[in-house]
N, C-alpha and C positions, 0 to 999 in steps of 0.2 A: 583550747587546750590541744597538745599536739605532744608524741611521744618520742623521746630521741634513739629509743633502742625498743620498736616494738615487738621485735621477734624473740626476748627472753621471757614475754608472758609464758611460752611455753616450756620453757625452764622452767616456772613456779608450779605451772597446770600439771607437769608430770609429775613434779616433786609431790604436789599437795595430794594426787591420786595413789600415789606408793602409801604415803601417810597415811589417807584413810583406808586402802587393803588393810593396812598391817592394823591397824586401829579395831577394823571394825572382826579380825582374827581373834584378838585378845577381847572383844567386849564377847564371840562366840565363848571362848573360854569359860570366862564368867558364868556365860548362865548354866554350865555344866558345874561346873564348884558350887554356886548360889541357887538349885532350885528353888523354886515359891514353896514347894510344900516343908522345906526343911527352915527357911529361914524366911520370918516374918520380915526382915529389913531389907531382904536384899531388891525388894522393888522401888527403892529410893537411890540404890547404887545404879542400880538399873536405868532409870529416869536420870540420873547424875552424868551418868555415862554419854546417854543421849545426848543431854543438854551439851556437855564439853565434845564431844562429837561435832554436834554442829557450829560451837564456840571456835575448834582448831581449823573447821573450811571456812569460817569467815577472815581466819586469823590468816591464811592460806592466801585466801583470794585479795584480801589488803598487801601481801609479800607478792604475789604474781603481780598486780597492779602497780606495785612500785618498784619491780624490776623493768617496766619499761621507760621506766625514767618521766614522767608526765609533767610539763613546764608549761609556763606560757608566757608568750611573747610578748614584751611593754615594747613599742617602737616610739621611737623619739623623730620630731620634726630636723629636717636640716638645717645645722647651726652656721653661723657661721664667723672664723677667727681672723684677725690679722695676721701678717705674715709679709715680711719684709727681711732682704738680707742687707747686713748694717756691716761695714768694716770700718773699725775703729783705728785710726790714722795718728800716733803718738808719739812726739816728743820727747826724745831722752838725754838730752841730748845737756850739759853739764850745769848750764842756767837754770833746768830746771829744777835742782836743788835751791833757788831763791826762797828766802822765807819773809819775804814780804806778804804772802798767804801762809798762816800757820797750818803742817809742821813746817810743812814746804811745797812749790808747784805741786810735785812730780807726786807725792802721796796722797795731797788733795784731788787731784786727777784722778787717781788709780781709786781710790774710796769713790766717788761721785760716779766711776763709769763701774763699780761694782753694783752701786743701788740701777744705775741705766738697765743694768744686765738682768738683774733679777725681776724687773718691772717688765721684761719683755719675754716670755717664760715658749711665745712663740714662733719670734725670729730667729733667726741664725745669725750669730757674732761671729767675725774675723777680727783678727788683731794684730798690726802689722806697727813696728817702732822704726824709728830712724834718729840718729845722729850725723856723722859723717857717711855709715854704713845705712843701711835697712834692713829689716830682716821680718820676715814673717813668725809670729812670735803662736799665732792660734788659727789656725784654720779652721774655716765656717764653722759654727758648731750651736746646738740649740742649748746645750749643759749652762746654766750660770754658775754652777759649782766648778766648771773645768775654767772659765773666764775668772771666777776670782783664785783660782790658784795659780795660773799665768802672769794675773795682775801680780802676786804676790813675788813673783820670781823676778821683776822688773828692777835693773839696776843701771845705774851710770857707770858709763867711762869704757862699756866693753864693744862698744858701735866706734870707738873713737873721736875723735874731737870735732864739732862745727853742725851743721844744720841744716840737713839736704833735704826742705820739701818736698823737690821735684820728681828725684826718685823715690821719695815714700808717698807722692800723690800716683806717683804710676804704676806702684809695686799695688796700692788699696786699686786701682783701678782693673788689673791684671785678674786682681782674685776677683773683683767684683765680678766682669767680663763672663768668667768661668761655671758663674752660678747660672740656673736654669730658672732661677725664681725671677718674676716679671719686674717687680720694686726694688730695686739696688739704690743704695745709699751710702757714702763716706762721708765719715764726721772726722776731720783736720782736726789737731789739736795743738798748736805748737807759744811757746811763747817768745820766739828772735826771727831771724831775717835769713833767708837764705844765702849763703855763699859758697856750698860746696854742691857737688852732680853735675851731671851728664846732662840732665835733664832739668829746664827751667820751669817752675812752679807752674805757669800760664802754657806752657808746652805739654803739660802734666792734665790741667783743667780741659784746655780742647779736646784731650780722649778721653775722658769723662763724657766728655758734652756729643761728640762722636756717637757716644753709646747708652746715650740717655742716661748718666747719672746723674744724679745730684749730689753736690757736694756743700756741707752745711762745715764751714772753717771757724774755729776759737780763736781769739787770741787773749794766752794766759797771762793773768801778771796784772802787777799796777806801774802807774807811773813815776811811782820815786823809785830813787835810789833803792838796790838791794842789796846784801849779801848773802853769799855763797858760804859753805863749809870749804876749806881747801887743805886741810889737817891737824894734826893736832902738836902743840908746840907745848913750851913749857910753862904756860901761863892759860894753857886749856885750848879753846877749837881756836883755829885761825881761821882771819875769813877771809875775803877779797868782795871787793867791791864792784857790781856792775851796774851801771847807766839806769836809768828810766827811761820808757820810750821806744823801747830798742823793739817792740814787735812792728812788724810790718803790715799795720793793719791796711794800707793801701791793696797791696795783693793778695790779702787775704780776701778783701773783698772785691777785689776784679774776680778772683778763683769760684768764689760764691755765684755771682753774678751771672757769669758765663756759665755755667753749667743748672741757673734757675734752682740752686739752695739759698742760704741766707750767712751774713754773718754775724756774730755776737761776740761783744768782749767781755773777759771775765775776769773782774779786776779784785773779785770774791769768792769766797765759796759758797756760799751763796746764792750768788750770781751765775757761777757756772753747775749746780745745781739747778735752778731756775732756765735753765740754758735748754741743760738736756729733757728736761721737763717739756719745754718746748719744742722741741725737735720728736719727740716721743707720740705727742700730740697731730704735729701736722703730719709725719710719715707714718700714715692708716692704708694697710691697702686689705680691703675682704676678700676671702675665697669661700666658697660653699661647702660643706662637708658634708659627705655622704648619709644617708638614714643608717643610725644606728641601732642592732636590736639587741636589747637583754633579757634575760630569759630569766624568771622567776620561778627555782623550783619547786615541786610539788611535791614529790617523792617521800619526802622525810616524815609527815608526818603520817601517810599511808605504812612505810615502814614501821615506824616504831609501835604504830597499832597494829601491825599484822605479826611482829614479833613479840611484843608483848602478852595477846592472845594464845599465840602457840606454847610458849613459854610458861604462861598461867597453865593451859591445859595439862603438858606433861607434868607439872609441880604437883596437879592436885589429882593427877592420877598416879602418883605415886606416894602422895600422902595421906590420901582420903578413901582411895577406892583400893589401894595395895596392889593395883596393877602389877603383873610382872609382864617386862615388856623385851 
């Protein structure tokens, strides 16, 4: 047992010392109103007196005792969590409105990497999109509620047209870099082939690999034919039609390779559920965490007994004994 503010016992000690002067003034009183010889009763007021006399110093000494606040300490062994930073590497790029995965790529994606997010309540997410452009859409962050409201904000056509890898594998790399945390991870997401950037996919991978990252690359989509929304006419949605076949799973998986992640096609939801399940899995790294101590307090039930005491005493010295105080 241990006290976290010992020095207000004497707060109560002087408090409960005024209480009984003044207490044991008015029990003088008394016995000048109530002689024995005049009143056969009043030696039961007398003895009443007493008793709540020494009923208010225990009521006292329970209120001094739990103004020092008296807790005790439960310490916990050190535990210990996972803890990896993960930047999530994303596709926006206008195929991925295909709906050969229902509703389509791009929402299947963003649902699947919501449930990723949530299951990881210890790492730190980045979220970086590319089309023609890249942009850093979430900086590191441990929130899964701030990751699915950026998911939410994700749209086509404002990165502009085509499918720049290279500079969204080096922009995920850049933020990875910066982190201080030991385990750095980029998960590619894309479902086409590069042909726009500065920077070639495999030029992208080697500073990954540079800097020990690992990068674990998707390729979304299936192999038929799909279509696209491309607006709306007079006979309802228009579509256009694009190719099967069209991801580049060759460099997706040199990109894996070289930087010792892995890569997976996901040609379902499913599957790419089952994906990131696996990737959730193999990237475990533990850190130790400190002994934690919590303090169970004691106080309360000392209080309510030392005030409830005091409390009885003054009630039934003003309705039994007519105390005037």
């Amino acid at each position: 047992m241990e006290f976290k503010n010992p020095l207000l016992l004497w707060v109560g000690v002087v408090a409960g010392v005024l209480w009984a002067i003044d207490y044991w003034k008015i029990f003088q009183r008394a016995q000048l109103y109530f002689p024995l010889n005049q009143h056969k009763v009043s030696w039961w007021k007398n003895g009443l007196r007493i008793i709540l006399f020494l009923a208010g110093i225990i009521g006292w000494g329970y209120l001094s005792y739990s103004m020092m606040q008296p807790r005790k300490a439960q310490k916990f062994s050190p535990s210990s969590v996972e803890v990896n930073d993960i930047v999530l590497c994303i596709d926006v790029s206008r195929s991925m409105l295909a709906e050969d995965i229902k509703p389509n790529r791009l929402e299947v994606a963003k649902e699947r990497i919501r449930e990723f997010a949530r299951l990881r309540p210890t790492d730190r997410i980045s979220i970086i999109i590319f089309s023609e452009k890249v942009f850093t859409l979430l900086p590191l962050t441990t929130d899964p509620s701030l990751v699915d409201k950026v998911l939410s904000e994700i749209s086509i056509g404002y990165l502009g047209s085509g499918t720049n890898i290279g500079d969204g594998l080096a922009l995920s790399v850049a933020r990875a870099v910066n982190s201080d945390t030991k385990n750095k991870v980029i998960v590619l997401l894309t479902d086409g082939v590069a042909n726009v950037g500065t920077m070639t996919p495999l030029q992208a991978a080697e500073e990954a690999k540079q800097y020990g990252i690992k990068v674990y690359t998707i390729g979304l989509g299936t192999d038929e034919d799909a279509k696209i929304p491309v607006g709306n006419g007079i006979f309802g949605t228009q579509y256009q039609l694009i190719p099967g076949g069209s991801i580049d799973y060759k460099v997706l998986k040199e990109i894996s390779d070289l930087t010792g992640g892995k890569f997976y096609p996901a040609k379902s939801e499913k599957a790419l559920k089952d994906i990131l399940d696996d990737i959730q899995k193999l990237e475990k790294t533990e850190i130790k965490v400190n002994n934690q101590i919590v303090y169970d307090e004691k106080y309360y039930s000392y209080l309510l007994i030392g005030v409830a005491l005091i409390f009885g005493v003054e009630v039934l010295r003003r309705l039994l004994l007519k105390d005037v105080v």
